[in-house]
Steps between C-alpha positions, in 0.01 A plus 500: 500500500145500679598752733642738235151449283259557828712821544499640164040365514500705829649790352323470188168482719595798707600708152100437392357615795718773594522680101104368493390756785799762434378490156121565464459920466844523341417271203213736401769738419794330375535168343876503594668447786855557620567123599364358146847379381536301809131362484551386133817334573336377756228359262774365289678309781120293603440401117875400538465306773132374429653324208815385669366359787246290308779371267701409808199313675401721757151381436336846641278524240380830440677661785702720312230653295293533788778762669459629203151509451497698886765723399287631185246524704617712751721681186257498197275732573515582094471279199839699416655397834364145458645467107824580638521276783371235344769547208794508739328164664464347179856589370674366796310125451577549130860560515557239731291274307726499167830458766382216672353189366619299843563559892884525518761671733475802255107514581523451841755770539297741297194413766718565787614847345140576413366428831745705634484800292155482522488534875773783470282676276169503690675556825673787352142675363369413824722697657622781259103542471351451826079534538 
């Protein structure tokens, strides 16, 4: 499990600087970019696993919302961009939060699928979208 979430933070690190540089002239023009289904799931999946994690005991603290919190900034260059990020974020810990009231197999499975489709995600913008 800690290997799978230090790959998924390293991609999610990598995602902020990479779309934070690629991004700067090209947001005067366009709020929307091609990868933005990808990046909102992607949003989805760390307010899923911010809440998850916690409920489970990880005792990370604000880790999750921090990879967030980079992501946005490297993403949000608009309040627009921001609203919708932070929506996706905040729908992923609420959906999870009225489906699990305690850590059980189902919510440590639904980590381990997170964490992984999380990492397959930002690896796949990484690479579909190269600086």
């Amino acid at each position: 499990m800690k290997r799978c979430c230090s790959i998924v933070c390293r991609h999610i690190i990598v995602l902020a600087l990479v779309f934070g540089t690629a991004s700067g002239s090209a947001m005067a023009t366009s709020d929307a970019k091609p990868y933005d289904d990808r990046l909102l799931r992607l949003s989805e999946i760390l307010g899923a696993i911010h809440y998850l994690r916690e409920l489970c005991g990880a005792n990370e603290g604000q880790y999750w919302r921090d990879r967030m919190r980079d992501l946005m900034n490297a993403e949000g260059s608009t309040a627009l961009r921001r609203a919708k990020l932070t929506r996706a974020f905040n729908q992923g810990y609420r959906s999870y939060s009225r489906t699990y009231n305690t850590c059980g197999p189902s919510a440590q499975t639904a980590i381990t699928r997170f964490l992984s489709e999380g990492s397959a995600l930002s690896d796949g913008m990484l690479k579909a979208f190269p600086n």
